[in-house]
Backbone as CSV, one residue per row, in Angstrom:
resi,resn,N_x,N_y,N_z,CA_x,CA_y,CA_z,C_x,C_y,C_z
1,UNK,-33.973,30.003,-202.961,-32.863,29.536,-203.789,-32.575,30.593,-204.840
2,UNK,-31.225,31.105,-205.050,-31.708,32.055,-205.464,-29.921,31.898,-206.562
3,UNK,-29.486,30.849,-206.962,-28.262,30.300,-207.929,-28.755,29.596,-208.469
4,UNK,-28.769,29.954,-209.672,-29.254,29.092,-211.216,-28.564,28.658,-211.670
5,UNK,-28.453,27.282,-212.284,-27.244,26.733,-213.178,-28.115,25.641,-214.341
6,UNK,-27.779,25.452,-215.634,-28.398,24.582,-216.301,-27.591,23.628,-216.530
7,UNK,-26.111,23.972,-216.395,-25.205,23.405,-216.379,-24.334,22.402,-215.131
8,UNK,-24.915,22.550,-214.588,-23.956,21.943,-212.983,-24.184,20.680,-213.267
9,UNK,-22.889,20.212,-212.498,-22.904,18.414,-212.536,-24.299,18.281,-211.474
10,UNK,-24.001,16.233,-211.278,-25.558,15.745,-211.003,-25.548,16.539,-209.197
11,UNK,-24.167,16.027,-208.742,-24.010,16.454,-207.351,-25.155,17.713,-206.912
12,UNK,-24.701,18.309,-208.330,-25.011,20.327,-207.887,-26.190,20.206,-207.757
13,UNK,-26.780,19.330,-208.873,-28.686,19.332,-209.866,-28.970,19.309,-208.803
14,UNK,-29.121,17.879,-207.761,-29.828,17.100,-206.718,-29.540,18.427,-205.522
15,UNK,-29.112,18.939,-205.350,-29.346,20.148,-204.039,-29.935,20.812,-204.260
16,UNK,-29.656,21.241,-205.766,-30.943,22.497,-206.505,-32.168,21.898,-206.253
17,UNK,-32.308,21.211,-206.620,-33.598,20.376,-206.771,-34.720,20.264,-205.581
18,UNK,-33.218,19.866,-204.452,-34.431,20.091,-202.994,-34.721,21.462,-202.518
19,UNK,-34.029,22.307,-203.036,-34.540,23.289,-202.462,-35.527,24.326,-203.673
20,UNK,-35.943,23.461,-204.343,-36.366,24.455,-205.585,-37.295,25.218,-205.845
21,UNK,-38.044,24.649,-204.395,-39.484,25.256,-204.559,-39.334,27.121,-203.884
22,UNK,-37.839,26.873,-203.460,-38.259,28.280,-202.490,-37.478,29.321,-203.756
23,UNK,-38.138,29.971,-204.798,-37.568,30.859,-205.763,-37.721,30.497,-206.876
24,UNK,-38.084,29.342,-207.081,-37.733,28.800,-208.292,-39.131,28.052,-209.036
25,UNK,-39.536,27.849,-210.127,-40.673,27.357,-210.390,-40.384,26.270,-211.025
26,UNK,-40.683,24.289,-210.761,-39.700,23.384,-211.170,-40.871,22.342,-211.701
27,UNK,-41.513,22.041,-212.603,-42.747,21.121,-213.091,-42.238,19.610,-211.608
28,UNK,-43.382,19.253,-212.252,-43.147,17.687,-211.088,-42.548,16.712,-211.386
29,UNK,-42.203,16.131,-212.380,-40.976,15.540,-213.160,-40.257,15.492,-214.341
30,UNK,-38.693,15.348,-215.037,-38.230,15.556,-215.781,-39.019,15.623,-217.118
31,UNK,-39.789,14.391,-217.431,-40.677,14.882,-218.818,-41.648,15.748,-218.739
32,UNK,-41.590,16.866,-218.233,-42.801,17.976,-217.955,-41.529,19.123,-217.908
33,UNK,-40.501,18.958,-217.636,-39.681,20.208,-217.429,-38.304,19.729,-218.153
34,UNK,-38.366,19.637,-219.889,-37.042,19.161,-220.578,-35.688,19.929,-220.586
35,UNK,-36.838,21.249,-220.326,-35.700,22.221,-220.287,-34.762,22.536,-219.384
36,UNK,-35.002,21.966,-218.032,-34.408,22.052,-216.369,-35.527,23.750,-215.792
37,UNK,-34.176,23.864,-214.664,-34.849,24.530,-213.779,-35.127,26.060,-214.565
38,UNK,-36.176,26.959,-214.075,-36.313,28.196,-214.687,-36.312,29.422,-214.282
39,UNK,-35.623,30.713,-214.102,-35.431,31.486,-213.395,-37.199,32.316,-213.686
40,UNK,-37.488,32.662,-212.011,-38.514,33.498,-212.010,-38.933,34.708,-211.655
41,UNK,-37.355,35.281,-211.642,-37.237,36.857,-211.275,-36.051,37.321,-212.263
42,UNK,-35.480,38.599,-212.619,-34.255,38.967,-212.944,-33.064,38.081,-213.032
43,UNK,-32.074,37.996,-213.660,-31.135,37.570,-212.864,-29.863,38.084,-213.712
44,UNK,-28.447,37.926,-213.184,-27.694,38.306,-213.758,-26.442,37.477,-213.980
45,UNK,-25.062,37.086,-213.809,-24.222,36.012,-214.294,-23.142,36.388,-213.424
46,UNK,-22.380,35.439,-212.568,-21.301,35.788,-211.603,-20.206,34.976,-211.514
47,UNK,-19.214,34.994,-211.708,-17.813,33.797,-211.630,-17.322,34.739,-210.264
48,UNK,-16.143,33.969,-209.563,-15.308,33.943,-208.867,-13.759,33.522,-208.607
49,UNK,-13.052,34.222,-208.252,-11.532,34.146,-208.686,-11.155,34.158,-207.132
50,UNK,-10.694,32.888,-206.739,-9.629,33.168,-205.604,-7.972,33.493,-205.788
51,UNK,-7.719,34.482,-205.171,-6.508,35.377,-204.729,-6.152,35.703,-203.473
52,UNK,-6.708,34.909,-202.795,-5.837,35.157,-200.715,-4.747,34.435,-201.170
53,UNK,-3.605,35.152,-200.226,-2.120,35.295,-200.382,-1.917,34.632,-198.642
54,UNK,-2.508,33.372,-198.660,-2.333,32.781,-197.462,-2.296,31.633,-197.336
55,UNK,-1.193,30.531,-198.346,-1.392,29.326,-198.563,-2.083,28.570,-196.709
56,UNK,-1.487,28.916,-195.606,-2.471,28.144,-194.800,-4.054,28.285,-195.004
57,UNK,-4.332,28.913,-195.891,-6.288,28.803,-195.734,-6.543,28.308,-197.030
58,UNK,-5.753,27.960,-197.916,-5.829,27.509,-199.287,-5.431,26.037,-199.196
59,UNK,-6.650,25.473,-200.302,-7.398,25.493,-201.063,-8.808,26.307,-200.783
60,UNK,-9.909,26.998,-200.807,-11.262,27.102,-200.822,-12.495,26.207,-201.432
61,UNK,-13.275,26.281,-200.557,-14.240,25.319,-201.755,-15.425,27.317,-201.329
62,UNK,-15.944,26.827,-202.878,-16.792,28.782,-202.577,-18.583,28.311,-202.364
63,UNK,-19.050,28.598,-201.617,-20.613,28.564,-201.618,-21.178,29.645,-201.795
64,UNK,-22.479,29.406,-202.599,-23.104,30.817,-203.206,-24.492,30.504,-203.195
65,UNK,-25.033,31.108,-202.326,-26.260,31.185,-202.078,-26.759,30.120,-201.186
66,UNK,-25.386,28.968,-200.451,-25.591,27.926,-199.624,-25.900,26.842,-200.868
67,UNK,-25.025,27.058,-201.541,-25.019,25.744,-202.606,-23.342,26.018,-202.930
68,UNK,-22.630,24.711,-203.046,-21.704,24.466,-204.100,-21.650,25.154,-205.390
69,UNK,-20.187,26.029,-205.554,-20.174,26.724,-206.646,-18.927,26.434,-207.318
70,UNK,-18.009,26.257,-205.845,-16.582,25.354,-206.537,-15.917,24.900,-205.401
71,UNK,-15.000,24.109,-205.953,-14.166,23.146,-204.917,-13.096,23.276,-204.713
72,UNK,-12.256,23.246,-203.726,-10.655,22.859,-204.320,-10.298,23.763,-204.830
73,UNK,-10.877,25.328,-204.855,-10.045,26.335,-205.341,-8.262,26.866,-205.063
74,UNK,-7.205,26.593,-205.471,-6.363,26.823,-205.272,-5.761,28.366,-205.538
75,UNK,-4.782,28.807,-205.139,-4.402,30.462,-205.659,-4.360,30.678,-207.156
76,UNK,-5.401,31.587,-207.639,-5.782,31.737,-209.284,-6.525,30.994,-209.661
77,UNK,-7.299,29.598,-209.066,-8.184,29.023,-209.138,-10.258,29.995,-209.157
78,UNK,-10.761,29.815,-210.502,-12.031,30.341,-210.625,-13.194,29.331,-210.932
79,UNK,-14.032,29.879,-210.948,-15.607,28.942,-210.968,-16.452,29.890,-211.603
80,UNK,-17.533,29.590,-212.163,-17.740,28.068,-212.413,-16.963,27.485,-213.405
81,UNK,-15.701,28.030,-214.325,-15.107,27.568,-215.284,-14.584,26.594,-214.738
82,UNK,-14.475,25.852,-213.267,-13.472,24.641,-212.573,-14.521,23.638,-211.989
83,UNK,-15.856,23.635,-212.825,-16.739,22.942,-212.380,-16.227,21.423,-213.346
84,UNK,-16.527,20.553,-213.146,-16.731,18.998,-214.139,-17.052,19.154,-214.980
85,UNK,-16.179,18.991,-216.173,-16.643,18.838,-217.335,-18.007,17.903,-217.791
86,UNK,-19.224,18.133,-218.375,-19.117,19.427,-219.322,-19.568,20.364,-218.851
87,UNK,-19.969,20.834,-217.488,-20.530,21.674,-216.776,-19.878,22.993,-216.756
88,UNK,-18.884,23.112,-217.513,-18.505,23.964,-216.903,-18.642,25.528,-218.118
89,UNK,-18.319,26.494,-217.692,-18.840,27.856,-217.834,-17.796,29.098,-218.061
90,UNK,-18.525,30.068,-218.509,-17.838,31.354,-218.267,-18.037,31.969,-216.886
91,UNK,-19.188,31.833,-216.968,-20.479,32.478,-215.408,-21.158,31.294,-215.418
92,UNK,-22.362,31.970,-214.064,-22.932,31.155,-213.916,-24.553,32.180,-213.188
93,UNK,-25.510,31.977,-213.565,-26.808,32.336,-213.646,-26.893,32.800,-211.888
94,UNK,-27.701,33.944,-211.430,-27.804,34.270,-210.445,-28.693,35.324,-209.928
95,UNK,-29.788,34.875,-208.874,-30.769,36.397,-208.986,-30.126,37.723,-208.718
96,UNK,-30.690,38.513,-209.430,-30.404,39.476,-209.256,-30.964,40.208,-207.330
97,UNK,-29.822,40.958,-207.038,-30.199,41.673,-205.171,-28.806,40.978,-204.587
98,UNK,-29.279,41.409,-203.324,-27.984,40.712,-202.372,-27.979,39.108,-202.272
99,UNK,-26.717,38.561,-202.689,-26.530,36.906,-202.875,-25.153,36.945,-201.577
100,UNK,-25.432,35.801,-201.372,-24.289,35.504,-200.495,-23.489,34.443,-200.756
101,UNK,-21.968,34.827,-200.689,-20.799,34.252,-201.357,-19.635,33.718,-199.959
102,UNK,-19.580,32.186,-199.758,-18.675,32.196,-198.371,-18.228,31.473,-199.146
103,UNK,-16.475,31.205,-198.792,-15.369,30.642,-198.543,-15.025,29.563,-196.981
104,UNK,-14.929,28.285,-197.688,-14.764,27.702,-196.559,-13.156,26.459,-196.749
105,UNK,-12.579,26.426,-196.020,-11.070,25.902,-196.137,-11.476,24.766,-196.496
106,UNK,-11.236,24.183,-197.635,-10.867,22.802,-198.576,-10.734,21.716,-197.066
107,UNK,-9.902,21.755,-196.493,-9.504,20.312,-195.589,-10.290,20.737,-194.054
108,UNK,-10.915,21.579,-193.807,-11.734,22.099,-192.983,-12.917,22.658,-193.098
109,UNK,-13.929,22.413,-193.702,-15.133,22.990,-194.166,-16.219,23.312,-192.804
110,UNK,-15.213,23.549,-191.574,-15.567,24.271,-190.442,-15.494,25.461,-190.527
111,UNK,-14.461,25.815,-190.972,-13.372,27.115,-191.309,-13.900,27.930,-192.120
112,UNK,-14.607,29.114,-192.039,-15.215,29.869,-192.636,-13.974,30.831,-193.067
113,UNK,-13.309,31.151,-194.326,-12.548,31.892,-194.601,-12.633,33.124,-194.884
114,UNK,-13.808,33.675,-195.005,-14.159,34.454,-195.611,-15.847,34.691,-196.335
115,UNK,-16.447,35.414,-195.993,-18.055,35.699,-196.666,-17.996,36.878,-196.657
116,UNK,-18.820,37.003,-198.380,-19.391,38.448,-198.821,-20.834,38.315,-199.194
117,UNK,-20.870,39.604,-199.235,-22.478,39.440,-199.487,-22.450,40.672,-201.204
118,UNK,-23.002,40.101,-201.776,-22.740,40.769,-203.376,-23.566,41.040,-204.200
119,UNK,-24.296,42.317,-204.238,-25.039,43.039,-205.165,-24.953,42.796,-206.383
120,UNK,-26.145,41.557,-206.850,-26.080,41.917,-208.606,-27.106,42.328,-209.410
121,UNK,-26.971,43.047,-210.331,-28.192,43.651,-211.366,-28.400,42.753,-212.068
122,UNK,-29.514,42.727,-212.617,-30.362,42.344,-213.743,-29.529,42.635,-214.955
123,UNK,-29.390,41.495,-215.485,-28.710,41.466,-216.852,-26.986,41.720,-217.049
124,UNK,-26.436,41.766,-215.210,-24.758,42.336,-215.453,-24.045,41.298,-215.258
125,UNK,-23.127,41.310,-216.036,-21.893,39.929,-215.556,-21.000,40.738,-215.042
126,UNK,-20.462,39.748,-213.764,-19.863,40.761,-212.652,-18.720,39.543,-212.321
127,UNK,-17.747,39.815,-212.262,-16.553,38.840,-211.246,-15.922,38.792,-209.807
128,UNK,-16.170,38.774,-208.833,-15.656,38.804,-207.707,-14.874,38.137,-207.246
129,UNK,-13.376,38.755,-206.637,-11.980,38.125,-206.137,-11.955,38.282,-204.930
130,UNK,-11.203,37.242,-204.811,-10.891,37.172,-202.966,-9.615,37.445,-202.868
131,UNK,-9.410,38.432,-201.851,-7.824,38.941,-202.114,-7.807,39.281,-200.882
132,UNK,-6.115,39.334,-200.442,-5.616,39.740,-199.299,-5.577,38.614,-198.127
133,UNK,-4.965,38.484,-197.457,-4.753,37.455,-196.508,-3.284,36.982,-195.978
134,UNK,-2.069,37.589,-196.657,-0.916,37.841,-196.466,-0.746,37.980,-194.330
135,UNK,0.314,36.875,-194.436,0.446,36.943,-193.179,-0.884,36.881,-191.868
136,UNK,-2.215,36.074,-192.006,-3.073,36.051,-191.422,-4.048,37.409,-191.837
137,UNK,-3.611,38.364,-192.752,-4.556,39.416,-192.397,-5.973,39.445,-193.136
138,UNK,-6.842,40.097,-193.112,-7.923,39.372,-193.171,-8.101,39.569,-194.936
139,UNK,-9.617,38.671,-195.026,-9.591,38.244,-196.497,-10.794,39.561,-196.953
140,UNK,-10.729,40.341,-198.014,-11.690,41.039,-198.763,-11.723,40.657,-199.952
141,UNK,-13.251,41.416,-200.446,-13.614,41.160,-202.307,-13.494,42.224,-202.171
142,UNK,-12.726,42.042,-204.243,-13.041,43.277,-204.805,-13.972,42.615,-206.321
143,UNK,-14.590,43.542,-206.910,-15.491,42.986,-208.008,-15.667,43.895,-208.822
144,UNK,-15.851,43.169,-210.149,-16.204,44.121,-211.546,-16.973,43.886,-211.966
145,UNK,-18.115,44.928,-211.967,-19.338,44.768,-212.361,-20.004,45.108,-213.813
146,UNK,-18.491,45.494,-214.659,-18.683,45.979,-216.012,-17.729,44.614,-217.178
147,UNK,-18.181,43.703,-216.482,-17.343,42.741,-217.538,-18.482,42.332,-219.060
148,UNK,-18.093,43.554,-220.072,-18.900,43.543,-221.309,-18.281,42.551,-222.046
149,UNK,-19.593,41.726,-222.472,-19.898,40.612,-223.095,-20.761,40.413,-224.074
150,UNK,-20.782,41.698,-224.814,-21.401,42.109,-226.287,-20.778,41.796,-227.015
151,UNK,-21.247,41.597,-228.218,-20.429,41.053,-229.703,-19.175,41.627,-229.960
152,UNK,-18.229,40.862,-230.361,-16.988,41.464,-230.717,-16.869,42.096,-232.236
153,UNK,-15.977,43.079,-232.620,-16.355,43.334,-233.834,-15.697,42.161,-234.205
154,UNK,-15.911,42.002,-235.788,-15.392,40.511,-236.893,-13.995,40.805,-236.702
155,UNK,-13.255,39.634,-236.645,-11.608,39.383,-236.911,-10.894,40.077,-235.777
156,UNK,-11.888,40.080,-234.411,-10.542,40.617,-232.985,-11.197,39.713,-232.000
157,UNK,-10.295,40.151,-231.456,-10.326,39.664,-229.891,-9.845,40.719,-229.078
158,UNK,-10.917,40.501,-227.645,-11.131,42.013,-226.710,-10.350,41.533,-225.485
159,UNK,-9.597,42.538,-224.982,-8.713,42.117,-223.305,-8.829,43.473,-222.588
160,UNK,-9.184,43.175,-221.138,-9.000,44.361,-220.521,-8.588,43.470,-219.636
161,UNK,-7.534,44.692,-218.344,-6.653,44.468,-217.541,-7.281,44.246,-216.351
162,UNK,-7.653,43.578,-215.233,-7.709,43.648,-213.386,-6.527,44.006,-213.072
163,UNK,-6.339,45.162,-212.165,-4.798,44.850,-211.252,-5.172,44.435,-210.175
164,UNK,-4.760,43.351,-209.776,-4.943,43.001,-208.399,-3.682,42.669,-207.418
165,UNK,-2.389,43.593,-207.629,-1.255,43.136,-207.164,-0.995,44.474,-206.703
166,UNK,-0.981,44.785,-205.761,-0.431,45.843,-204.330,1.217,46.042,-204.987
167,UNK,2.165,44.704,-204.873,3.363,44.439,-205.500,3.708,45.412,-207.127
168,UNK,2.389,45.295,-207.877,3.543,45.583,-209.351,3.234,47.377,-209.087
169,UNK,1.798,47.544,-208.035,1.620,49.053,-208.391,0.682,49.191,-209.915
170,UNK,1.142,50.769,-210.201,0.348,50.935,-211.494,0.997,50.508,-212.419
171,UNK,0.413,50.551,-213.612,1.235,49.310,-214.570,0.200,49.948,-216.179
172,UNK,1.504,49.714,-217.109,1.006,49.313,-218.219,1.314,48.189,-218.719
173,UNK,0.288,47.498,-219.569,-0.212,46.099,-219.815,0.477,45.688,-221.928
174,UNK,1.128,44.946,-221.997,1.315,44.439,-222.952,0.812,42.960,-223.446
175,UNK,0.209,43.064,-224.558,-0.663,41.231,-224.771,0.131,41.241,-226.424
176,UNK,1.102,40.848,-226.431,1.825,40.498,-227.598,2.106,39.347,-227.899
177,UNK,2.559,38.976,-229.464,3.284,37.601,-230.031,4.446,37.724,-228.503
178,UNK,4.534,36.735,-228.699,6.390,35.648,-227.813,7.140,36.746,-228.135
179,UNK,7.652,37.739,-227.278,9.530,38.420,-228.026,9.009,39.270,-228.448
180,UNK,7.692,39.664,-228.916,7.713,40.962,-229.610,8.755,42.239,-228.838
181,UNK,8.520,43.230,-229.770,9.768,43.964,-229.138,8.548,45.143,-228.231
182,UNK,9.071,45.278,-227.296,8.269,45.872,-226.495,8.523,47.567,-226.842
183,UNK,9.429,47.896,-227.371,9.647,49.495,-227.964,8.860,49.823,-228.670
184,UNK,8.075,49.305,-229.683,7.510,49.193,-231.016,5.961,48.549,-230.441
185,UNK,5.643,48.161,-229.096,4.234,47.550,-228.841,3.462,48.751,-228.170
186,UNK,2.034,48.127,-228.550,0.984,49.396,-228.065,0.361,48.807,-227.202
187,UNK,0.499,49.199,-225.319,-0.740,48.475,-224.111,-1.727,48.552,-224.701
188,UNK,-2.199,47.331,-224.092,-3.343,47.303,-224.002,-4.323,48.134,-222.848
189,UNK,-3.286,48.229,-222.164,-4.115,48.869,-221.000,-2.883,49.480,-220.594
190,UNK,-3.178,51.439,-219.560,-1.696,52.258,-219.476,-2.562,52.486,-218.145
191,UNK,-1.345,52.781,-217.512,-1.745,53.201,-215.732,-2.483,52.924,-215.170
192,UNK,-2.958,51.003,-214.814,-3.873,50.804,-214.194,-3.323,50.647,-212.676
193,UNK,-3.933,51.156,-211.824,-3.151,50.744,-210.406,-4.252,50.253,-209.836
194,UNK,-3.182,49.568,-208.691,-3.792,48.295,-207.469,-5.338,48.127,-207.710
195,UNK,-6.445,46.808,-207.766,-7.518,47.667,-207.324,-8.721,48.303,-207.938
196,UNK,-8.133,47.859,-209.400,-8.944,48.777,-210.543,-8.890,47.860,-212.030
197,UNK,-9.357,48.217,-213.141,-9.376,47.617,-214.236,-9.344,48.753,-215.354
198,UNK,-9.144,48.350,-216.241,-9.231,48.751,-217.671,-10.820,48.677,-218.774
199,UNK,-10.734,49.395,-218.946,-11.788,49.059,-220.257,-11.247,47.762,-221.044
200,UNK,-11.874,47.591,-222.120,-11.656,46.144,-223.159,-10.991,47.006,-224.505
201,UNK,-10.167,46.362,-224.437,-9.066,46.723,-225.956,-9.332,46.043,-227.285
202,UNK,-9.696,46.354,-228.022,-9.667,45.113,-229.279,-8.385,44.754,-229.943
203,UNK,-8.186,43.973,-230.367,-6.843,43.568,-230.641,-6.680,42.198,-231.662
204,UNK,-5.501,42.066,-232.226,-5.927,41.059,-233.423,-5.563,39.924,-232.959
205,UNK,-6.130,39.010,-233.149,-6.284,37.667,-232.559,-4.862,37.189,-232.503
206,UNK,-4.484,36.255,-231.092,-2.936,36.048,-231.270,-2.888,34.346,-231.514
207,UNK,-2.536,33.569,-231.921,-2.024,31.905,-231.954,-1.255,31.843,-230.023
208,UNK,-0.322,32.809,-230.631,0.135,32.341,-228.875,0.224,33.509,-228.558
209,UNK,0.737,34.012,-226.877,1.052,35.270,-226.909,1.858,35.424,-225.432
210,UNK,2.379,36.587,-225.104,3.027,36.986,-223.829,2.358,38.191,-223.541
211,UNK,2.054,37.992,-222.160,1.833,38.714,-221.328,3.258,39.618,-220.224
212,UNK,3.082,41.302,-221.017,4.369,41.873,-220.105,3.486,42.906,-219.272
213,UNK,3.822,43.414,-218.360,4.195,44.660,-217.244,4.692,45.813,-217.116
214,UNK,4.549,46.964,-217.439,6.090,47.728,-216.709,5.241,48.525,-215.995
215,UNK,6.197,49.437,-215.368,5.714,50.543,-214.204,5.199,51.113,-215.138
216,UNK,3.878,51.916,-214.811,3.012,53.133,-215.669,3.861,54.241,-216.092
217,UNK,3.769,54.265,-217.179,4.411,55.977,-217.963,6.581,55.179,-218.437
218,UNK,6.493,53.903,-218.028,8.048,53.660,-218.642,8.073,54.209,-220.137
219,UNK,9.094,54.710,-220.349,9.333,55.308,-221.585,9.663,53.569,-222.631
220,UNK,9.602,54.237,-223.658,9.503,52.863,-224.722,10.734,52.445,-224.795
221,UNK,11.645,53.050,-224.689,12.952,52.224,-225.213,13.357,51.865,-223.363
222,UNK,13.001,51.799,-222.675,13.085,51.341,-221.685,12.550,50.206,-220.792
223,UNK,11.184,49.662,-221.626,10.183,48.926,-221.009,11.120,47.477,-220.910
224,UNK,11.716,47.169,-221.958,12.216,45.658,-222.379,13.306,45.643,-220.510
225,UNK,13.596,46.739,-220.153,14.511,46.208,-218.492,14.098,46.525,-217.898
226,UNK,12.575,46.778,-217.599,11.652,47.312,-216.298,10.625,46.751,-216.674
227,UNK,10.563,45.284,-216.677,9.064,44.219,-217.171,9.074,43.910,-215.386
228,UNK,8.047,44.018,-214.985,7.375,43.702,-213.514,6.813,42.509,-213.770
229,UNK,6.274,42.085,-214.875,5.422,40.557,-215.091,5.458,40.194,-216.620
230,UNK,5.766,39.241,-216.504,6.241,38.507,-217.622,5.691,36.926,-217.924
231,UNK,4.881,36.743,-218.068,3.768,35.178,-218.737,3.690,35.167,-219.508
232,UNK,3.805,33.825,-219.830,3.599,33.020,-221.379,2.377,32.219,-221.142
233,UNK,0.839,32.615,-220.857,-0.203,31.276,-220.822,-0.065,30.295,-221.205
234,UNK,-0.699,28.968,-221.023,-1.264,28.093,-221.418,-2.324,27.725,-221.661
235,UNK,-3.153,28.357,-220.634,-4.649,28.463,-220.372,-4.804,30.168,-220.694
236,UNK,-6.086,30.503,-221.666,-6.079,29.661,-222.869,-4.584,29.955,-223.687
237,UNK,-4.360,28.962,-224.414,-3.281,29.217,-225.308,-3.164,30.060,-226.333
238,UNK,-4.567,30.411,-226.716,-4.586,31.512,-227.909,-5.682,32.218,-227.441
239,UNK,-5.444,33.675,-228.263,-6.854,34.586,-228.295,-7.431,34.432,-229.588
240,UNK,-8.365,33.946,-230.030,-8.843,33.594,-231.062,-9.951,34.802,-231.580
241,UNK,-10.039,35.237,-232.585,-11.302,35.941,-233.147,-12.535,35.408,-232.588
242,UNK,-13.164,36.450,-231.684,-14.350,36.721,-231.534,-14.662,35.940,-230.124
243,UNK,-13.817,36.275,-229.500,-13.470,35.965,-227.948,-13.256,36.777,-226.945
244,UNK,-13.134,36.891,-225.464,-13.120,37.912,-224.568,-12.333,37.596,-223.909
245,UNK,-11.298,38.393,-223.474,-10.530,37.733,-221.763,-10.425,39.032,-221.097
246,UNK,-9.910,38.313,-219.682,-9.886,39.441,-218.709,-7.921,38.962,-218.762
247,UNK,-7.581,39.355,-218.278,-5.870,39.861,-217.990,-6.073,40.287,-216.287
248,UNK,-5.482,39.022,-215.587,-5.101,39.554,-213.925,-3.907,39.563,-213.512
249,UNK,-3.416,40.749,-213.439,-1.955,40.788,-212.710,-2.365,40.624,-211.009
250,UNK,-1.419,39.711,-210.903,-1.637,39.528,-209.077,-1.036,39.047,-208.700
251,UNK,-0.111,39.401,-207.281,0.542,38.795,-206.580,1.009,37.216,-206.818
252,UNK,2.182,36.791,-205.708,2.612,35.819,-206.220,1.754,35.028,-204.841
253,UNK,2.033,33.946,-205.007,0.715,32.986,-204.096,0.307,33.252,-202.598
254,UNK,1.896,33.808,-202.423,2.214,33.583,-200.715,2.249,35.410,-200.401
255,UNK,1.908,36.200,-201.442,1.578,37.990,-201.154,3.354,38.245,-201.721
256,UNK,3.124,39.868,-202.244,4.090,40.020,-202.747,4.649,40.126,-204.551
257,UNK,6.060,40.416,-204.440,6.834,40.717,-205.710,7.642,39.240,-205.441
258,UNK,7.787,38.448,-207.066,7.288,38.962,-208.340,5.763,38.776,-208.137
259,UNK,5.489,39.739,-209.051,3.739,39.455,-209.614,3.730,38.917,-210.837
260,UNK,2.630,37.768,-211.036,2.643,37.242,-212.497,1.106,37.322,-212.922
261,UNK,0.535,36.642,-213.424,-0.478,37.011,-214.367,-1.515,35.457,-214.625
262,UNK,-2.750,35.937,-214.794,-3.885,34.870,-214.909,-4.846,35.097,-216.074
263,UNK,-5.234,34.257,-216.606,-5.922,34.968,-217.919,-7.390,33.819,-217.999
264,UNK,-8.588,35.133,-217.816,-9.679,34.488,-218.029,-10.522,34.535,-219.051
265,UNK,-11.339,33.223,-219.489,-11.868,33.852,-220.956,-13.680,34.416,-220.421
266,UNK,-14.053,35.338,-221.069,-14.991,36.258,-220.676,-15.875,35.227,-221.645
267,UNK,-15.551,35.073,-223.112,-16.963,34.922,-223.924,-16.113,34.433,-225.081
């Protein structure tokens, strides 16, 4: 067993549980072990983001390590943050070495959609997306294995970019107030293409904010009529001091332009 959670609903506990002896060191009943289950090797922290551009294989439910990790994943749908409240997470605990990550179709859990197998270190928080699937073609991960989750300095909030949209290309990234004027704004992130990410930007905490796009290198007085992606979140609604997000530009559900945008909170 080799997926740790302290957090998982009861469903999750009771599977952990039977299999606990193989990895895991578990006292013989709850008043001997208050604390729950206890990791007895390395381990490191892993979420998951579905992005196949193939509404016939969507929803996903994701298994990780042959346990329940999420359900009902829909396009932009992640885990463990979509676990039952209060279970739910940024990451989620995981040995460190090769873990295995399958995708199986929501209304067919015959239907293997997709399995990776995913290298994690000791001590790294890493995210892995499922992308591609446009028109039947087949499903791959891509993953970031540098999602830093160290202290923020006092009075910001940190964003770095994923591109995961074939569609917008390379791109510079704007995380502004509503309307700001995009002539006068500084990316957060400049020429990230397809495929790749950004470092983490610090930036001053927003109440609300918009998420813009343009092609990499648009000149400034030009960006405001060459926006490729344009979101207003809800989820989360603000970047608050002393918080983390990731910023995903990606395709629109079904593969393709427009590309819009997903926003995850890191920490």
């Amino acid at each position: 067993m080799h997926f740790l959670s302290t957090r998982m609903n009861r469903s999750l506990v009771r599977l952990v549980a039977v299999g606990a002896a193989v990895g895991l060191t578990v006292a013989c009943g709850t008043k001997e072990a208050p604390s729950g289950l206890q990791p007895t090797g390395p381990t490191g922290r892993i979420r998951f983001v579905n992005l196949i551009t193939d509404p016939a294989r969507n929803p996903v439910n994701a298994i990780l390590e042959q346990l329940p990790f999420g359900v009902n994943l829909g396009y932009g749908g992640s885990t463990p943050s979509s676990l039952p409240a209060p279970n739910t997470a940024n990451y989620s605990a995981v040995y460190a070495g090769a873990r295995s990550l399958a995708l199986k179709k929501t209304a067919d859990t015959n239907v293997t959609v997709a399995s990776f197998t995913v290298t994690m270190a000791a001590n790294e928080d890493r995210t892995v997306y499922a992308t591609g699937g446009t028109g039947g073609s087949a499903v791959t991960s891509f993953s970031t294995n540098e999602d830093n989750n160290t202290p923020i300095p006092a009075g910001q909030t940190t964003v770095r970019v994923v591109n995961m949209s074939p569609a917008a290309g390379a791109v510079d990234v704007f995380v502004t107030a509503p309307n700001a004027d995009l002539a006068t704004a500084t990316p957060v992130a400049t020429a990230v293409p397809p495929l790749s990410f950004s470092a983490y930007a610090n930036i001053a905490p927003l109440a609300t904010y918009q998420i813009r796009a343009v092609p990499a290198g648009t000149a400034a007085a030009n960006r405001a009529a060459n926006v490729v992606v344009n979101v207003t979140p809800t989820v989360p609604a603000s970047l608050g001091a002393g918080t983390g997000h990731t910023v995903i530009i990606a395709d629109k559900a079904a593969g393709g332009a427009p590309s819009t945008a997903f926003v995850l909170t890191d920490r």
